[in-house]
BADREN-430880 format. One record per residue (C-alpha): residue in one letter; y, x, z. Coordinates in nm, 2 decimals. Each point is the difference from the previous one (the first is absolute). Example, Ala and Ser with C-alpha at 12.3 -4.5 7.8 and 13.67 -1.06 7.14 Angstrom:
2
<r 'a' <-0.45 1.23 0.78>> <r 's' <0.34 0.14 -0.07>> 
This chain:
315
<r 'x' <-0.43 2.33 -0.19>> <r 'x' <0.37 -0.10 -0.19>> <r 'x' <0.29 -0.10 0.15>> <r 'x' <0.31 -0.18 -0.10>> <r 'x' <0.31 -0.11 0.13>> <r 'x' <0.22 -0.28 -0.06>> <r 'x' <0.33 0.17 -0.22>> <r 'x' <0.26 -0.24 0.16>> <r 'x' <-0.02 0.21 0.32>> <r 'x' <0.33 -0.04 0.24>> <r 'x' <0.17 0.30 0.04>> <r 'x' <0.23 -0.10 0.30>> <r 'x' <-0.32 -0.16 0.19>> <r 'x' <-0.08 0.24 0.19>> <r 'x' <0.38 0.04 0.12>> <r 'x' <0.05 -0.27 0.05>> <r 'x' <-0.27 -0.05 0.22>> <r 'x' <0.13 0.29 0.19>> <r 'x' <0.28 -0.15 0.08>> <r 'x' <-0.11 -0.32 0.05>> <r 'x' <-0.22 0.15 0.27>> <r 'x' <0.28 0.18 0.20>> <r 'x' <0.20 -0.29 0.00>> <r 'x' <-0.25 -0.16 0.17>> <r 'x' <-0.05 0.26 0.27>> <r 'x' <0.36 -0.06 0.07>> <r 'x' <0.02 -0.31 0.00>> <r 'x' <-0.31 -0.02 0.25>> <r 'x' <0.14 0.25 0.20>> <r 'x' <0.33 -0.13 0.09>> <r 'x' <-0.14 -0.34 0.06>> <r 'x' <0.07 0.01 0.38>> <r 'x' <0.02 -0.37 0.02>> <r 'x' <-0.34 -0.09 -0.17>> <r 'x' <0.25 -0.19 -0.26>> <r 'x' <-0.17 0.19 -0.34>> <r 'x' <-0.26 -0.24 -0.11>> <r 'x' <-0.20 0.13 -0.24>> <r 'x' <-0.15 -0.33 -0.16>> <r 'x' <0.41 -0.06 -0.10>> <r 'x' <0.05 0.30 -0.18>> <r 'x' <0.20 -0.07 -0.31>> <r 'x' <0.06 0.20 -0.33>> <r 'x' <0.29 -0.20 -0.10>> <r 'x' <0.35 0.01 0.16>> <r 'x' <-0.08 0.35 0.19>> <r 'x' <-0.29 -0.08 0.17>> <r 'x' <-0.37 0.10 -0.04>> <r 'x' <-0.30 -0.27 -0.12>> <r 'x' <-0.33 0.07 0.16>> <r 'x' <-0.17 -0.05 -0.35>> <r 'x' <0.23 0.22 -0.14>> <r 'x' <-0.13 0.29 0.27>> <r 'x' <-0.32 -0.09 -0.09>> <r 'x' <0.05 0.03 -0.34>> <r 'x' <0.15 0.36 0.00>> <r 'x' <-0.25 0.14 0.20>> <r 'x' <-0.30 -0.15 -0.08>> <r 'x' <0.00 0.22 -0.37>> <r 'x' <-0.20 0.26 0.25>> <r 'x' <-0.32 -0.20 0.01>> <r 'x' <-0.23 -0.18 -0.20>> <r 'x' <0.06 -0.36 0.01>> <r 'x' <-0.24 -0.11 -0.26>> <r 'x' <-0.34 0.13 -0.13>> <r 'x' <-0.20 -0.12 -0.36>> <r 'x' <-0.29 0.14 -0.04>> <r 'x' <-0.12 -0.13 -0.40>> <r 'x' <-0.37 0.07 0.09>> <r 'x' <-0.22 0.11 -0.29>> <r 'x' <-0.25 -0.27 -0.04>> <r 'x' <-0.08 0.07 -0.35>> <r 'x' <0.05 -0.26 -0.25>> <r 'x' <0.19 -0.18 0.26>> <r 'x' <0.24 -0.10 0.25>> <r 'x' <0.06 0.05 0.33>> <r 'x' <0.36 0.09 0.16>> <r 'x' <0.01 0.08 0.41>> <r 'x' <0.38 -0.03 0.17>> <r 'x' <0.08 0.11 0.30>> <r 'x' <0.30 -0.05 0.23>> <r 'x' <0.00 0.10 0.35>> <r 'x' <-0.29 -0.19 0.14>> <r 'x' <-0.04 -0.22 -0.29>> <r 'x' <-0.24 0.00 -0.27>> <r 'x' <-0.03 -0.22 -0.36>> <r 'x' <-0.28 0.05 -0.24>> <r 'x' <0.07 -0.10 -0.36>> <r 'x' <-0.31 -0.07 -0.15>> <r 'x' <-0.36 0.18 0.06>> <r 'x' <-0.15 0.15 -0.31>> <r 'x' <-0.33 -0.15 -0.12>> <r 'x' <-0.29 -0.08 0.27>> <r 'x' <-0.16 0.37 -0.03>> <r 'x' <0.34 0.13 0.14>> <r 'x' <0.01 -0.16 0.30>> <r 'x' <-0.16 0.26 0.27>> <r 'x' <0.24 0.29 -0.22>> <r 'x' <0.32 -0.24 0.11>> <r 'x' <-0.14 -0.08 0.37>> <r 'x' <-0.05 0.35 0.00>> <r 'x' <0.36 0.09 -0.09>> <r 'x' <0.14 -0.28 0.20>> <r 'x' <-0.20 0.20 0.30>> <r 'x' <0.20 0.30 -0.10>> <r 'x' <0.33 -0.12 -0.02>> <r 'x' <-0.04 -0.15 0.37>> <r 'x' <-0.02 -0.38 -0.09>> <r 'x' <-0.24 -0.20 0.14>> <r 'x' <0.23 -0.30 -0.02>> <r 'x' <0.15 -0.13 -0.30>> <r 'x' <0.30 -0.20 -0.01>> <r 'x' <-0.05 -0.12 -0.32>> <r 'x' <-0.22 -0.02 -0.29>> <r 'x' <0.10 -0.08 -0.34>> <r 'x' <-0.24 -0.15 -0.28>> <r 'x' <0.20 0.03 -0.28>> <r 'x' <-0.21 -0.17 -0.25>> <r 'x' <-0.35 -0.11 -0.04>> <r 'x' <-0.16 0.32 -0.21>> <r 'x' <-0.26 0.19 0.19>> <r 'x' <0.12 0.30 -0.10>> <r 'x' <0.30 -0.14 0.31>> <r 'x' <-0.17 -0.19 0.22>> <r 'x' <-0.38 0.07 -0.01>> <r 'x' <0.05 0.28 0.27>> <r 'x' <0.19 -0.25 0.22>> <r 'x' <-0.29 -0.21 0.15>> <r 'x' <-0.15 0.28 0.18>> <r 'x' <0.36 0.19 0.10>> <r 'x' <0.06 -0.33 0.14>> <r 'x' <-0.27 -0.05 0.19>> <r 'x' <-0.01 0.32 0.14>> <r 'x' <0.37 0.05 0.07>> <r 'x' <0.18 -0.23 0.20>> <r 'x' <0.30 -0.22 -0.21>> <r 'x' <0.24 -0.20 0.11>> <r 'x' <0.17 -0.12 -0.35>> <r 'x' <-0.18 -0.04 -0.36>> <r 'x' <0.24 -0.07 -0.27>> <r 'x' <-0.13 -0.13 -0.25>> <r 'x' <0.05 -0.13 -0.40>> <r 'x' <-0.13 -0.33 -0.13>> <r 'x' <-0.31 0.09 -0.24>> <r 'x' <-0.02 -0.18 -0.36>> <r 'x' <-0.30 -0.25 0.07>> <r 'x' <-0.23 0.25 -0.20>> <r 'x' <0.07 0.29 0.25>> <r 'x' <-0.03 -0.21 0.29>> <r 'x' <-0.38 -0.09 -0.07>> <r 'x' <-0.07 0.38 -0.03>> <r 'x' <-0.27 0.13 0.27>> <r 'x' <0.27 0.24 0.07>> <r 'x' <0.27 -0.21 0.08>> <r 'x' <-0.26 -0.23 0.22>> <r 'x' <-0.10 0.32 0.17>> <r 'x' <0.40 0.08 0.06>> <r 'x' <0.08 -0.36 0.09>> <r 'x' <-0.30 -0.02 0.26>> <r 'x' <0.10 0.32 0.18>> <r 'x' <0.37 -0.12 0.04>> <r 'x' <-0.11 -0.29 0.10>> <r 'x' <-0.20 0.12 0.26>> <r 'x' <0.25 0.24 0.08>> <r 'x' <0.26 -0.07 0.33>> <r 'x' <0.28 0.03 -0.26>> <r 'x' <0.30 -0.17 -0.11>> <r 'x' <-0.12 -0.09 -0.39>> <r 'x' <0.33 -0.04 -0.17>> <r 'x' <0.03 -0.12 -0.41>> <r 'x' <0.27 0.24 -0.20>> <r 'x' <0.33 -0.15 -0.10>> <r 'x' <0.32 0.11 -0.13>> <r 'x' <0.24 0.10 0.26>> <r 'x' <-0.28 0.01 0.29>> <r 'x' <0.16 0.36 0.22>> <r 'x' <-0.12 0.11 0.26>> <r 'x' <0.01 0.37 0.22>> <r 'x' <-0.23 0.28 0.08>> <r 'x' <0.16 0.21 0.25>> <r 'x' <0.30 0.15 -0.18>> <r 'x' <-0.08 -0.19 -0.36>> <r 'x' <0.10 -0.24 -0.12>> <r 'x' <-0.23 -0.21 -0.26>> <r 'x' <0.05 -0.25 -0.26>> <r 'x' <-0.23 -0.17 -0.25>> <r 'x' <0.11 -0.07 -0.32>> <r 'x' <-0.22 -0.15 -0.20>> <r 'x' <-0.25 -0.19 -0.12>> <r 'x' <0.24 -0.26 -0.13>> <r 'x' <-0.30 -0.19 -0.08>> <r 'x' <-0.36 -0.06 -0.03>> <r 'x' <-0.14 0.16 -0.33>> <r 'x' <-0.31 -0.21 -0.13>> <r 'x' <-0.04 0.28 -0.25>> <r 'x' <0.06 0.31 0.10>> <r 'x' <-0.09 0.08 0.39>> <r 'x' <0.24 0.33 -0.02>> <r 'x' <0.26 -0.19 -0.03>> <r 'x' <-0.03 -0.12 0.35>> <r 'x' <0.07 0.27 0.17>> <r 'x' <0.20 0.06 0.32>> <r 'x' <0.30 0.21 -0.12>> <r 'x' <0.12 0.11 0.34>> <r 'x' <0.36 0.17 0.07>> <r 'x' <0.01 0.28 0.26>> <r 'x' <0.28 0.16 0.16>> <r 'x' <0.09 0.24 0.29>> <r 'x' <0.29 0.16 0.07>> <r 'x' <0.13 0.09 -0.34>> <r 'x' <-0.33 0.02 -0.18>> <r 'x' <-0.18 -0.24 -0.18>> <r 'x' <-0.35 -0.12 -0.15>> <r 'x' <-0.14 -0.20 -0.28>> <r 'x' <-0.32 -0.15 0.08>> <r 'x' <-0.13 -0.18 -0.34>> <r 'x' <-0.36 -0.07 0.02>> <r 'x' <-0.12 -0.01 -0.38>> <r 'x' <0.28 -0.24 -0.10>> <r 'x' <0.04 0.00 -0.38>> <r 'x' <0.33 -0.04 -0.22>> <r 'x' <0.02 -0.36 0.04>> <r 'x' <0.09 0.04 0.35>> <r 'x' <0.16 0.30 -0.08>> <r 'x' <0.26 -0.18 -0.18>> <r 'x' <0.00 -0.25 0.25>> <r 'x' <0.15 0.24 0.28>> <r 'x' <0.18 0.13 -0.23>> <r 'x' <0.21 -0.33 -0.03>> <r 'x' <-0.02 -0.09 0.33>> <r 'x' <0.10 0.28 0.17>> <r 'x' <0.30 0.21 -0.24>> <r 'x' <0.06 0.26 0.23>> <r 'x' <-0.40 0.13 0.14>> <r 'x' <0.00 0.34 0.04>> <r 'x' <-0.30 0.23 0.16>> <r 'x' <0.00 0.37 0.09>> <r 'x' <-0.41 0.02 -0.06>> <r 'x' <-0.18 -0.29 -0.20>> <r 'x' <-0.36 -0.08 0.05>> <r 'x' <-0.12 -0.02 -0.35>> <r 'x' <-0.11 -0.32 -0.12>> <r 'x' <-0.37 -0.05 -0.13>> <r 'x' <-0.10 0.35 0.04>> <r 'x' <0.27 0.13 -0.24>> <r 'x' <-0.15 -0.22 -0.27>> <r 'x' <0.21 -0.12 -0.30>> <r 'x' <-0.01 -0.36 0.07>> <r 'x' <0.30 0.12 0.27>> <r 'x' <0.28 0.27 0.11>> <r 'x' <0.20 -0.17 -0.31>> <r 'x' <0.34 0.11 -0.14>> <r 'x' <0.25 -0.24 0.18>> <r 'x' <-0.24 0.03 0.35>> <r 'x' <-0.02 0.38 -0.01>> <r 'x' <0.40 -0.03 -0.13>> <r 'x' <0.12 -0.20 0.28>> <r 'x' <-0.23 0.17 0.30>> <r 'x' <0.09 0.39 -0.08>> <r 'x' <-0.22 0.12 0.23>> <r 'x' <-0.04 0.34 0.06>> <r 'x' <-0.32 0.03 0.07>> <r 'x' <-0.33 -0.18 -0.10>> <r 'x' <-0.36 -0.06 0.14>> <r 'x' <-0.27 -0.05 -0.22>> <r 'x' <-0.35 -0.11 0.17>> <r 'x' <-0.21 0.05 -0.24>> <r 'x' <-0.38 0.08 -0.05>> <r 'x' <-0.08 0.34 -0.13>> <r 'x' <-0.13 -0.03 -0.37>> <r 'x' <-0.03 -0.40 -0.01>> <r 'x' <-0.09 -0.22 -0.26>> <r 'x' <0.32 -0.12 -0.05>> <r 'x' <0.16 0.32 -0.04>> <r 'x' <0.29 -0.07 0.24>> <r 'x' <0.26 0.15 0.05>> <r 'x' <0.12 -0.11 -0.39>> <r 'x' <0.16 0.28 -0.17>> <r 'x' <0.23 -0.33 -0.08>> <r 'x' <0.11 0.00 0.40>> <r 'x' <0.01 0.40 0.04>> <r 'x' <0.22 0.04 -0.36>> <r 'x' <0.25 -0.23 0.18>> <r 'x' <-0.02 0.16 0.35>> <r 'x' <0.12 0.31 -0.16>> <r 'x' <0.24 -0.14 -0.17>> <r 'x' <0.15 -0.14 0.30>> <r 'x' <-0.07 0.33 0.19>> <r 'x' <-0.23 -0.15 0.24>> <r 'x' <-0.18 0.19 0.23>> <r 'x' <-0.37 -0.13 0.01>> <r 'x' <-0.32 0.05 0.21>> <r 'x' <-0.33 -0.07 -0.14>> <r 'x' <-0.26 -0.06 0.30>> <r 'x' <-0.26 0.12 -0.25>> <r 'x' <0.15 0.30 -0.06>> <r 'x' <0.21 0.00 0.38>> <r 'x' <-0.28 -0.13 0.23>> <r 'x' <0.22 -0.21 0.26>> <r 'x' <0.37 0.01 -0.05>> <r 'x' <0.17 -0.06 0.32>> <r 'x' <0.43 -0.07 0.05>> <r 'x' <0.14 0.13 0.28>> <r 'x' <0.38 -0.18 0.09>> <r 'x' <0.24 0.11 0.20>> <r 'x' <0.37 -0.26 0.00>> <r 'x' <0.10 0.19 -0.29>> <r 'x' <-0.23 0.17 -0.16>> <r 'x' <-0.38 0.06 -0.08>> <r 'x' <-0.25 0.25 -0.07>> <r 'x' <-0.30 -0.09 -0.24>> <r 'x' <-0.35 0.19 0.08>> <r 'x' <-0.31 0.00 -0.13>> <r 'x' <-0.38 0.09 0.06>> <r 'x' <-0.10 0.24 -0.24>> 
């Protein structure tokens, strides 16, 4: 099992905290009068904010769990918040009972959401049966090219969603949304890609407290570029890989403007298409950038406190 730690750690946070904590007791102790309201609490102009409490003491737990399950040449991506679960994406078909199982073992039998990030098997083909056999309340998903959409695959996907309880929602730009203490945006697609099905992928922006994810499907360099025009100042503590690692992504300016200190590769031990790309790893190192390779890792799984996370792995 490895470890890692975010290296912009706080020095004064656990003071601070202290502190913050006595002045509290005080406060709460000379409040004869029933006048100290904690839902008022300020952190400007001498008083104390509520979220500001929150914030300094909640670096003690875990707020948010990733577990990047090892589906072999494949994706699939659990969160967890408090009592809220999303799934992004579900590995190919054979995977499924391996991802309910995992689900089982994590303690979710409810998922909040589900994202289908594109219309590849090697996301969704898993998805059908999670979501019949899970209960969903949300499916997020992209708009296929028409090729994709008249897949058996994507028919088989579309039919279970549809015959799901859940809320099917289509990706946009600037959709957010919140799972327990993260917050989510997507990204992209920017468009529908007649030509290239990667290339509508849901790029998805996760943060809690002051850690952050990178959730790009198998988006390629044209969208690459894209994000990297539309949004100047993206940054990501870990990146989800795109496309397995492969060459057709990760490129100079992306990788340049991300930084992300740590990568996750899922990726299929000794596939045909030799992913990772020694293209993809050459820059990683260049960059100094962590990554975990499920092939090689098993399941990778992100554990974050406010300000800081631990990454583990199964073998």
């Amino acid at each position: 099992m490895k470890r890692r730690k975010k290296s912009n750690n706080k020095k004064f946070a656990i003071p601070v905290a202290i502190l913050s904590f006595f002045l509290i007791i005080i406060l709460i102790a000379s409040d004869k009068a029933g006048l100290f309201d904690k839902a008022l609490y300020s952190a400007t102009g001498g008083e104390i904010h509520a979220d500001s409490v929150k914030e300094s003491f909640a670096d003690d737990g875990i707020i948010l769990t990733a577990h990047f399950i090892d589906v072999g040449q494949g994706d699939c991506s659990l969160f967890i918040s408090g009592d809220e679960a999303m799934l992004i994406d579900g590995g190919e078909a054979e995977y499924s009972p391996s991802v309910i199982a995992a689900l089982n073992e994590y303690g979710v039998d409810e998922l909040d959401y589900v994202v289908a990030t594109h219309a590849h098997s090697d996301h969704i083909g898993g998805l059908a049966d999670i979501i019949t056999n899970i209960r969903t309340d949300n499916i997020i998903i992209s708009e296929p090219s028409d090729k994709s959409a008249e897949t058996s695959v994507y028919e088989k996907f579309l039919d279970a969603a549809e015959s799901s309880s859940a809320n099917i929602t289509l990706a946009k730009t600037g959709y957010t949304f919140t799972l327990g203490e993260a917050q989510c945006e997507i990204l992209a697609p920017f468009e529908v890609s007649q030509t290239e099905e990667n290339n509508n992928s849901i790029v998805m922006y996760i943060s809690a407290g002051e850690n952050s994810f990178l959730m790009t499907g198998d988006a390629e360099k044209t969208v690459e570029n894209d994000i990297v025009a539309s949004y100047p100042n993206l940054k990501a503590d870990i990146l989800k890989v795109g496309h397995h690692g492969s060459k057709t992504s990760s490129s100079e300016s992306f990788i340049s403007l991300i930084r992300p200190e740590v990568g996750i590769i899922s990726v299929g031990k000794d596939n045909m298409y030799k992913h990772p790309s020694d293209e993809t790893i050459d820059r990683f190192d260049g960059y100094g950038i962590e990554y975990y390779r499920t092939d090689v890792c098993g399941t990778v799984t992100v554990d974050c406190t406010y300000d800081n996370y631990t990454v583990s792995t199964e073998r």
